[in-house]
NUVEXVEX-795449 format. One record per atom (N, C-alpha, C): residue in three letters; z, y, x. Coordinates in steps of 0.001 Angstrom, whole numbers, plus 500000, padded with zeros to 6 digits. Example, Ala and Ser with C-alpha at 12.3 -4.5 7.8 and 13.67 -1.06 7.14 Angstrom:
BEGIN
ala507800494310513190/ala507800495500512300/ala507800496700513200/ser507080497750512850/ser507140498940513670/ser507870500030512900/
***
This chain:
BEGIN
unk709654697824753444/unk710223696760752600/unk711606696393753093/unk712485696012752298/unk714058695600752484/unk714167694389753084/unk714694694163754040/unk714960692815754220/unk715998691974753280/unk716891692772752193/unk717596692105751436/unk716900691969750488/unk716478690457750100/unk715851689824749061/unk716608689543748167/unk716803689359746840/unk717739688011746255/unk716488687434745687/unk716818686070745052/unk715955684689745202/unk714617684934743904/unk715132685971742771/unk714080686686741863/unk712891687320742432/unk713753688022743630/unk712236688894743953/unk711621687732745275/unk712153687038745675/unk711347685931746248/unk710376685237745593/unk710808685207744251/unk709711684110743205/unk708661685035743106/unk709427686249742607/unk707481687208741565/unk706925687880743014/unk707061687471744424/unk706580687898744970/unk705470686905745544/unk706166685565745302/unk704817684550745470/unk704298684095743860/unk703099684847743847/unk702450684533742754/unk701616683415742894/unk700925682834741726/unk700598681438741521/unk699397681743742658/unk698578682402743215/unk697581682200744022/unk698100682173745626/unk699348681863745272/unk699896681860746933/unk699845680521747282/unk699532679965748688/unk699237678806748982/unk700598678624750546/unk700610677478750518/unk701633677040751607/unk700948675574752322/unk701066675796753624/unk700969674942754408/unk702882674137754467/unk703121672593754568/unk704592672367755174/unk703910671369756034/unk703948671545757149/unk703936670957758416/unk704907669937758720/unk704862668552758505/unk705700668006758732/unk706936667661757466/unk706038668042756473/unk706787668143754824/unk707200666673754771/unk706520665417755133/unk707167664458754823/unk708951664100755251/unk709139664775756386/unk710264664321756808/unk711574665445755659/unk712475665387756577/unk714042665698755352/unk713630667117755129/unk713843667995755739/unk714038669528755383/unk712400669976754818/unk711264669196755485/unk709993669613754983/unk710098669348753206/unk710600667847752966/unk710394667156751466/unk710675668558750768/unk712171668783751270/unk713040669557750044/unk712611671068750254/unk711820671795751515/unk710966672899751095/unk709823672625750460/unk708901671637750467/unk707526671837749714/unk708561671907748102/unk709313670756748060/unk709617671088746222/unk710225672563745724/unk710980673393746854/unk711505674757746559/unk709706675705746213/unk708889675303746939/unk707597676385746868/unk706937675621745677/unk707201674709745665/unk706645674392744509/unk706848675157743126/unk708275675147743074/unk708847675241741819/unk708552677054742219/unk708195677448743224/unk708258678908742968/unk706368679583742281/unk706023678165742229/unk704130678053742074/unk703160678375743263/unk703442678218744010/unk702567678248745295/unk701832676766745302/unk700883677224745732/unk699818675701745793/unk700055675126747044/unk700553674122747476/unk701270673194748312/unk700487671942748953/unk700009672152750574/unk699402671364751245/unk700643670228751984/unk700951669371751986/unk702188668270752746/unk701300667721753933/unk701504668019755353/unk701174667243756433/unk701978666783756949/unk701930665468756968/unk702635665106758084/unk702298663291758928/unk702485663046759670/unk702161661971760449/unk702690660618759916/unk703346660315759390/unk703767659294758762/unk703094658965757908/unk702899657426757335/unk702536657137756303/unk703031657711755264/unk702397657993753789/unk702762658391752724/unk704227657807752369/unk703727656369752103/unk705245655628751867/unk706032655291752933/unk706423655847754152/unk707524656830754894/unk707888657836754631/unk707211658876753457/unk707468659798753473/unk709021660006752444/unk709874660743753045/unk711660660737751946/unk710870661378750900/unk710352662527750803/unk709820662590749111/unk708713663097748923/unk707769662560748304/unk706330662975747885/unk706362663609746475/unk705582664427746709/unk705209665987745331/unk703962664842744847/unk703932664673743712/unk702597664868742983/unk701781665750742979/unk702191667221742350/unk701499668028742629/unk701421668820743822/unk701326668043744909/unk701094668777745925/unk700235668132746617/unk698931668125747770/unk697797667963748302/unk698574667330749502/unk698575665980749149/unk699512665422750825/unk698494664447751538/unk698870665348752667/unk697726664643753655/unk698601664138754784/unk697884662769755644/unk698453662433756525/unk697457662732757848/unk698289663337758945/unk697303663705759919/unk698461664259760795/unk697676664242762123/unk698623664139763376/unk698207665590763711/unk698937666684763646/unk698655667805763839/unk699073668424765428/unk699458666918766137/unk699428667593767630/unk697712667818768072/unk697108667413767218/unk695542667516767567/unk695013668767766781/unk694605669461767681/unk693816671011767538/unk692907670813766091/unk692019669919765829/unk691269669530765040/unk691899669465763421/unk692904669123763651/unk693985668463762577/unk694364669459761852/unk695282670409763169/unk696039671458763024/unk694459672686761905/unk693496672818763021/unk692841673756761787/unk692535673389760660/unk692360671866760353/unk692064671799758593/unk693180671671758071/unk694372671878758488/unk695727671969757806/unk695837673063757152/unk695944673947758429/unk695631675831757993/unk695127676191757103/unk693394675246756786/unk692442676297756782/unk692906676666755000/unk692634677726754887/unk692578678446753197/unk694461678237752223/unk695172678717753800/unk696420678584753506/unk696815680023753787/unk697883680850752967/unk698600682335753031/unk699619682054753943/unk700598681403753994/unk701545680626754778/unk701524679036755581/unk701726678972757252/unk702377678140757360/unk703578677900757781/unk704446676677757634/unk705814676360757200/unk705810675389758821/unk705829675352759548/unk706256674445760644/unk707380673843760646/unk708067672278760049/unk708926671475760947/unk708709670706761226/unk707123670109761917/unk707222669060762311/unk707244669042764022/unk708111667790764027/unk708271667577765639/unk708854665859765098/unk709060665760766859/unk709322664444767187/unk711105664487767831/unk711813664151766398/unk713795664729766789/unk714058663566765999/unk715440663799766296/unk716029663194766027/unk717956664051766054/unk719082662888765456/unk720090663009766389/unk720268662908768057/unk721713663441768450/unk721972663361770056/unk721633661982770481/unk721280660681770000/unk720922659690770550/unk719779660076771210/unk719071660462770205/unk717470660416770123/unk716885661664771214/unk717568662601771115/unk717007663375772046/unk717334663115773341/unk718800662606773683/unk719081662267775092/unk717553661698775767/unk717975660466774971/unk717435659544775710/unk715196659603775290/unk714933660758774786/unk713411660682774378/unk713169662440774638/unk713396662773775809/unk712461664001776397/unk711569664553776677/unk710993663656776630/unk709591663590776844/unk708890663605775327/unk709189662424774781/unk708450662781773460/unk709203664027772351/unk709875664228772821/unk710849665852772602/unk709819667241772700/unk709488667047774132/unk708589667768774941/unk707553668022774056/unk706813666851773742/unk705406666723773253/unk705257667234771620/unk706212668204771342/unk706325668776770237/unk705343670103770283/unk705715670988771351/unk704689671845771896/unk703728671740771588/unk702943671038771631/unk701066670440770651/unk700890670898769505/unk702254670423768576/unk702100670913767588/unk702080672244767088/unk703482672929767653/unk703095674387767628/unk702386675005768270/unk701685674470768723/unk700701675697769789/unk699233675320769208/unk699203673919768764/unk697391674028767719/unk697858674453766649/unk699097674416765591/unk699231675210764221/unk699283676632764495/unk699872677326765583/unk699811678887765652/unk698246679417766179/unk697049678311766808/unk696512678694767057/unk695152678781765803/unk695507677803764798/unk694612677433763774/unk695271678587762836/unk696357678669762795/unk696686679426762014/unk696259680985762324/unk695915681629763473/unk695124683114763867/unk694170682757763552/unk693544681538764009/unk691752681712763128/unk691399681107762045/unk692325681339761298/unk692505680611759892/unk692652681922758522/unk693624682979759745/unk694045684338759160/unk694894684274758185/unk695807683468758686/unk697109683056758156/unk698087684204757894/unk698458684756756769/unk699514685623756786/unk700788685812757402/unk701607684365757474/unk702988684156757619/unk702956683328758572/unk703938682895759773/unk704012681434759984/unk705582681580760443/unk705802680703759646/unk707228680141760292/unk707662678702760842/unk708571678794762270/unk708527677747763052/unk710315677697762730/unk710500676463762706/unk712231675980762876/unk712206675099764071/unk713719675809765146/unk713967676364765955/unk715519675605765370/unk716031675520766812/unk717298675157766997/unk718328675523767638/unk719325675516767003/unk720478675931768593/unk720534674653769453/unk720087673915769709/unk719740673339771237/unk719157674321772277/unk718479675597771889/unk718315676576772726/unk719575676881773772/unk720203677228772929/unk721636677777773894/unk721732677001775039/unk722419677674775700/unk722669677179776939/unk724056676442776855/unk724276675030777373/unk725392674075777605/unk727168675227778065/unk726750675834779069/unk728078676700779490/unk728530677596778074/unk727815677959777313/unk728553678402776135/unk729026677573775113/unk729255676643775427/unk729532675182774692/unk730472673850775030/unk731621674612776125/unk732103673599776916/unk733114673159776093/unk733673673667775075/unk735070673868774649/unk735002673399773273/unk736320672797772414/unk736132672736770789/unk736031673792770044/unk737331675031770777/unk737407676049769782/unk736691677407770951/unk735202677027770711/unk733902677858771472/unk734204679400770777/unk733587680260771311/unk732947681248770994/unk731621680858770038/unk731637681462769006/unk730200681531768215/unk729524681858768866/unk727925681313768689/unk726734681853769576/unk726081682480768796/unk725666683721769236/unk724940684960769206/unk723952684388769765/unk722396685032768636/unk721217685100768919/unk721247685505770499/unk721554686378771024/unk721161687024772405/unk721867685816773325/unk722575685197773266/unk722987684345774094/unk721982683140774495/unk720797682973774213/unk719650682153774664/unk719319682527776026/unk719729683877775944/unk719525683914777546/unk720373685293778582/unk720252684534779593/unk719547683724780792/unk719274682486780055/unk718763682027780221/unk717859680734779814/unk718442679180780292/unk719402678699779392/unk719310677011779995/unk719322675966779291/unk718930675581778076/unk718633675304776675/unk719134673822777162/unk719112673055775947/unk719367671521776333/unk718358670948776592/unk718412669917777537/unk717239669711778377/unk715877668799777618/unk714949669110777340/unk713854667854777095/unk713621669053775532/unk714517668667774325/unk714700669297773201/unk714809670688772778/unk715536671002773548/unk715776672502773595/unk714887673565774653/unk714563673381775522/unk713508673766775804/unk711961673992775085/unk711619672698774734/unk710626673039773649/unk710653673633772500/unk711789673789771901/unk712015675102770831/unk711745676236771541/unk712810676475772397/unk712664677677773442/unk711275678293773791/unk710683677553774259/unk708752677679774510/unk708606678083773504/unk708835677346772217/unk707761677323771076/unk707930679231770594/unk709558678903770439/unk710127680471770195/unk709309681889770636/unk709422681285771734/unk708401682543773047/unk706540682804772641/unk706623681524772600/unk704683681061771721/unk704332682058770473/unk705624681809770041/unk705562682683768290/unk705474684196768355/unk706330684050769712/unk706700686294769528/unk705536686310770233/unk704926685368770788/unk703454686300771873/unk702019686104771061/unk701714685265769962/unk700999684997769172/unk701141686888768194/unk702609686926767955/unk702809687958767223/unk702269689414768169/unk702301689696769161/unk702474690771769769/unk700730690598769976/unk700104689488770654/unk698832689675771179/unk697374689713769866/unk698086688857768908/unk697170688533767604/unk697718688942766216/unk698510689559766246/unk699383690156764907/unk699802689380763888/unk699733687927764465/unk700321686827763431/unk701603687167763305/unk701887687248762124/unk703450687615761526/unk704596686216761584/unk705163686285762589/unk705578685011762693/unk707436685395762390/unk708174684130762311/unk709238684446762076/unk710213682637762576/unk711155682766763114/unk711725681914763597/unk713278681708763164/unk713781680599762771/unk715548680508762550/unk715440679331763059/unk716879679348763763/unk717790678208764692/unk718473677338763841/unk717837676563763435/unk718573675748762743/unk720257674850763338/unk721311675140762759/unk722427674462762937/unk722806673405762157/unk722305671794762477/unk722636671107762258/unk722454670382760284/unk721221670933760016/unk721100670583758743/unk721365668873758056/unk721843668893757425/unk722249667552756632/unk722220667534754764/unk722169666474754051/unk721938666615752843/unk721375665030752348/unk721099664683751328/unk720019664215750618/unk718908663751751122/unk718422663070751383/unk717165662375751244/unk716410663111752462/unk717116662538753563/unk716804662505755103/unk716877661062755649/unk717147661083757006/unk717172659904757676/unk718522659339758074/unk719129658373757625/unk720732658130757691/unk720864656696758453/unk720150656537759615/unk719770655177760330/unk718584654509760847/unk718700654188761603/unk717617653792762976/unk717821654501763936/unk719082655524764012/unk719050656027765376/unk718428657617765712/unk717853657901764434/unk717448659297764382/unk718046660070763993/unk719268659324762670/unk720087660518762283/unk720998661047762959/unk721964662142762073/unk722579663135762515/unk724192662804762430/unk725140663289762967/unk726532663287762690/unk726838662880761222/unk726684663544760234/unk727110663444758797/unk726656662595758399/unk724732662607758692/unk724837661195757708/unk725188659498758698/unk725559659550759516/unk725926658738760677/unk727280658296760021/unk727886658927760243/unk729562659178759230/unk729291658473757831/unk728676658996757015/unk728529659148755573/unk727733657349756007/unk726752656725756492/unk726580655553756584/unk727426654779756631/unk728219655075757761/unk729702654147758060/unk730465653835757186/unk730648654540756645/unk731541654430755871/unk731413654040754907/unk730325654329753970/unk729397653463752923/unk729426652150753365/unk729035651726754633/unk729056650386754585/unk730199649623754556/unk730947650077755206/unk732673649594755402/unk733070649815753775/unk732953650456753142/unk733616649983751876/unk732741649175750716/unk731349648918751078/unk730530648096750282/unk730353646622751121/unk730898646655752644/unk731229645103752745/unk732455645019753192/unk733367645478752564/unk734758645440752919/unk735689645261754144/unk735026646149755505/unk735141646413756574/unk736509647389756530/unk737059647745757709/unk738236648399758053/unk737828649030759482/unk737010648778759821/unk737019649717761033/unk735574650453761142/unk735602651500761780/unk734734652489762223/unk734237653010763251/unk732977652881764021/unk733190653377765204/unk732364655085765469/unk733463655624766090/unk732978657123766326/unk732585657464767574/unk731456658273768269/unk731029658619769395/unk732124659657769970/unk732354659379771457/unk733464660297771706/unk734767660210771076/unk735845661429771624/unk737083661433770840/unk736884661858769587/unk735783662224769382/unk736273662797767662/unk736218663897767897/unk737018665026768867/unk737288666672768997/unk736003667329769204/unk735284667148769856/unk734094667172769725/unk733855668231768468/unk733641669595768325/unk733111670516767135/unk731581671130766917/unk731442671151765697/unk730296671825765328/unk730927672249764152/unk729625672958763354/unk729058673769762091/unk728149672729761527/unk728083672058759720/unk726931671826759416/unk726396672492758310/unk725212672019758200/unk724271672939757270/unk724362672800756351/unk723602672507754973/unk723921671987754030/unk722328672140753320/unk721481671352753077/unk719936671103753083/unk719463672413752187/unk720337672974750843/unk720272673818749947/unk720175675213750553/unk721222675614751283/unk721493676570752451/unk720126676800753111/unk719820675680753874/unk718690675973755101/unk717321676726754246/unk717166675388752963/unk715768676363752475/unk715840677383751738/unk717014677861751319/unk717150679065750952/unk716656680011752152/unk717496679989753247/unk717436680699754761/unk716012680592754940/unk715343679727754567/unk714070679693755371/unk712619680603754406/unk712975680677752971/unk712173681733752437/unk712899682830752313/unk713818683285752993/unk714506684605752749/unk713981685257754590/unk714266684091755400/unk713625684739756771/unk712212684626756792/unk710974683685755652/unk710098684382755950/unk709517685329755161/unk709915685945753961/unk709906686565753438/unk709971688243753435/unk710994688492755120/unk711626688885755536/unk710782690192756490/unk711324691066756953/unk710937691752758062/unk711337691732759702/unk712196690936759480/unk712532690673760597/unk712032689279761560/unk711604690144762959/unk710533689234763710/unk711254688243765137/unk712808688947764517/unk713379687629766000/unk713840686758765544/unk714511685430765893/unk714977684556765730/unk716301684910765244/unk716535684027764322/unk717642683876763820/unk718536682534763420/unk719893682897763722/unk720934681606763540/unk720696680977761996/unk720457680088761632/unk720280679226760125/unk721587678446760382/unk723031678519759762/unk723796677645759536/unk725275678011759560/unk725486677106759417/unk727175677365758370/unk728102678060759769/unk728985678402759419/unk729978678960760082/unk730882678220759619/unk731278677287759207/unk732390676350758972/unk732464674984760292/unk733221675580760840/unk733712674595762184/unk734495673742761753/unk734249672502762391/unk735342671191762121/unk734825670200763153/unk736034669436763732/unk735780668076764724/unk735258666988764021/unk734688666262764655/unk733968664915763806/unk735292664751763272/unk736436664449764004/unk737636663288763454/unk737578664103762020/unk737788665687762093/unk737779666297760511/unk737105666018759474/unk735798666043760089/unk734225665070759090/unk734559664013758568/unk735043662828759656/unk735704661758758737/unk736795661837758393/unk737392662328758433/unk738918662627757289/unk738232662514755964/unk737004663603756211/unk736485664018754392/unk735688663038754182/unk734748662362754774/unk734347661506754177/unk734911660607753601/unk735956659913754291/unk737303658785754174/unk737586659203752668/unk737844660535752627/unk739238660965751875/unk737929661128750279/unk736679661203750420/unk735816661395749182/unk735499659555748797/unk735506658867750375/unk735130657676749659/unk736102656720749271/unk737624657383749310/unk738517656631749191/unk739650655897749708/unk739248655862751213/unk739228654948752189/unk739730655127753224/unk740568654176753982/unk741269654580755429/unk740876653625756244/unk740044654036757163/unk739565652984758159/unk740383653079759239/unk740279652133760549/unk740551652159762130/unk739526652746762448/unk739991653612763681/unk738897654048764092/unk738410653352765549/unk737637653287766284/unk737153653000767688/unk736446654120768499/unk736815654857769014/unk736348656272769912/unk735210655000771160/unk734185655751770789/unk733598654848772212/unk733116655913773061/unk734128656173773769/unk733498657014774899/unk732241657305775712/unk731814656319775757/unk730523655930776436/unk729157656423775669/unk729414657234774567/unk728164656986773824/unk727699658484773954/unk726800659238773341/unk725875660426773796/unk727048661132772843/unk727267662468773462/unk728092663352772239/unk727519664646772482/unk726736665089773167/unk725965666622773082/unk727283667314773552/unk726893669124773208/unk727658669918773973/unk728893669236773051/unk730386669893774086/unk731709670036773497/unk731933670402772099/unk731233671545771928/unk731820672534770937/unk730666673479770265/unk730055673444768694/unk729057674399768441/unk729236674756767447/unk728736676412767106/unk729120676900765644/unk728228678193765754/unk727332678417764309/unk726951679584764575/unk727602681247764099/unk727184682060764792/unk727289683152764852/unk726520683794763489/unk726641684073762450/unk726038684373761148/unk725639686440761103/unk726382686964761971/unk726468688541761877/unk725089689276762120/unk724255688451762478/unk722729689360762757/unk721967688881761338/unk722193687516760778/unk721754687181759624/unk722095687841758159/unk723306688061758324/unk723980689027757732/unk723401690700757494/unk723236690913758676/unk723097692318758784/unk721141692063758155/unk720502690945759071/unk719187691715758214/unk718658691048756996/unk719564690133756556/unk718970689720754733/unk720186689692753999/unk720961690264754429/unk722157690401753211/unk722982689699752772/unk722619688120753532/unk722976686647753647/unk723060685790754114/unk723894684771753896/unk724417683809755120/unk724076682340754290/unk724548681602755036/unk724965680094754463/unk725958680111753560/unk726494679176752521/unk727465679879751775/unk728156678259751300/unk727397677324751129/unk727643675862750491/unk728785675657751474/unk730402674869750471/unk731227674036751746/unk731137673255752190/unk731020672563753291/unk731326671489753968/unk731674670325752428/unk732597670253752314/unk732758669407751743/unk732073669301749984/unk731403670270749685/unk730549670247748481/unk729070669099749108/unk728933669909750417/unk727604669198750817/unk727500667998750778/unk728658667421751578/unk729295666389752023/unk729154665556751005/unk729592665648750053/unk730102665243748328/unk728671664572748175/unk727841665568748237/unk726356665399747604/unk725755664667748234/unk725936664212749699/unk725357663342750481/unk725763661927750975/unk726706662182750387/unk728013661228750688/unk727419659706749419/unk727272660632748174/unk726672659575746777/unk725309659313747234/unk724684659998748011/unk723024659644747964/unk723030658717748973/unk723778658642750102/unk723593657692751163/unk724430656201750320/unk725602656590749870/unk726221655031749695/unk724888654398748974/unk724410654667747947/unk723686654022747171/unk722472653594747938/unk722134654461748864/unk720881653827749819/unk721421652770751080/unk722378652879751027/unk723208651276751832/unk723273650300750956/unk723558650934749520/unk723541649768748732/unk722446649030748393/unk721566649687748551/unk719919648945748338/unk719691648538749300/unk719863648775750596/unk719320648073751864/unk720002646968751934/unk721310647245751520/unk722151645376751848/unk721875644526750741/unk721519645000749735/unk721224644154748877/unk722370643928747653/unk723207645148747928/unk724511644675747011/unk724292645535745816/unk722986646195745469/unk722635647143744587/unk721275647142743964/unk721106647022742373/unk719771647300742592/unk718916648254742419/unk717650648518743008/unk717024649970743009/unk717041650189741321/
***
């Protein structure tokens, strides 16, 4: 079989008796894959630990259950009488959140290791786990204008500490599940996904929608200043929510059994991020650099050429299309929280 799919022969290849586990479907990237399998007719199980109404978006037609799948017990009636499971659940966040919560970082491991194990005696066809470039190691990351990271650069081994490690494990869990029990497993590094109807406050979110908050609020209570973590130079790559779940039924779909980079190759410094946000919402703020605050590695961007080579495809959405799209979904959800809008 080809590893180059396009998105037709992805559909007539899951026919209506195909079933999907999303692990952790309530949160951002789970919501917006159960609705992609949906719409492709796969019969759709939603687990995840949160209350229902926590959840960013609930399927009707989909079987949503709430249950803590770091428990072995959990994990097999999740599985059971499923063709695929979809793994993103963990306990993440943004660089706040992981600094300072390693431990409950750590305790993600549970989860993948009772879903890969329910899932062999379940006789699960597929399983796919998302995986991060927090793997990489910090020394390939000192700089703004970095070297792209290459899959092979995970090792020698020094991942970011607490977070990245437990991908790392989990990563290793997946290829040895595959080699010892013939579970067909498949893994992508997610770079920095953002979009729509995620988490944009309390401390969990991410750069963009962190940005994209700020700034929403500063021009819906008529603020002038902004405060940014670090100088600003500070670089990455972001994702773009459309991008990732594309990437994520094309890698499991796929023949290929190593890990792979999921994310944009479009580099830019925060200060660049807010330029565009500024410049979409109108607006010229002050800025305040607070040095003091968590900023992760220097410099990150992925390496797209192995993704390339085995599905024919990359990330493709711009920065600033994404941006655009997330930019309207967050103001309006500031606007309902302050009260200056109504639902």
């Amino acid at each position: 079989m080809s590893n180059r799919i396009c998105l037709e022969e992805l559909i007539a290849v899951s026919d209506h008796s195909s079933s999907a586990l999303v692990a952790g479907g309530g949160g951002f990237i789970g919501g917006h894959l159960a609705a992609r399998l949906l719409r492709e007719g796969y019969r759709v199980r939603v687990v995840d630990c949160k209350p229902v109404d926590e959840w960013f978006q609930v399927h009707p037609d989909a079987e949503n259950v709430v249950a803590d799948l770091s428990l072995l017990d959990a994990a097999h009636a999740a599985a059971d009488g499923m063709d695929e499971v979809y793994n993103l659940a963990a306990d993440m966040g943004g660089i706040g959140f992981i600094e300072g919560n390693k431990a409950r970082c750590m305790l993600s491991v549970l989860i993948n290791t009772h879903l890969l194990m329910a899932s062999r005696d379940a006789g699960v066809d597929r399983f796919f786990f998302s995986s991060s470039a927090c793997v990489y190691a910090a020394a390939h990351q000192t700089a703004p204008d970095l070297e792209a990271l290459r899959e092979e650069m995970a090792y020698p081994a020094m991942p970011e500490d607490g977070y990245g490690w437990e991908k790392l494990f989990d990563e290793r869990m997946c290829r040895h599940f595959s080699e010892d029990f013939g579970l067909r497993t498949r893994v992508a590094r997610f770079h920095n996904i953002y979009g729509p109807h995620g988490t944009w406050d309390g401390g969990r979110e991410k750069a963009p929608a962190a940005i994209c908050r700020k700034i929403a609020a500063a021009v819906i209570n008529g603020d002038d200043k902004i405060e940014i973590w670090g100088d600003g130079e500070q670089t990455r790559s972001f994702t773009y929510i459309d991008d990732c779940v594309e990437g994520i039924r094309r890698i499991m779909r796929s023949d290929c059994d190593q890990p792979l980079n999921l994310g944009s190759e479009e580099l830019v410094t925060i200060n660049q991020l807010v330029d565009l946000v500024q410049e979409l919402a109108g607006c010229s703020l002050t800025r305040h650099h607070d040095l003091s605050a968590a900023q992760g590695v220097r410099g990150r961007n992925s390496d797209n050429t192995l993704i390339r080579k085995q599905l024919g495809w990359a990330p493709s959405i711009s920065l600033r299309d994404g941006i655009s799209e997330t930019y309207k979904w967050i103001y309006k959800e500031v606007g309902y929280a302050s009260h200056r809008f109504l639902p």
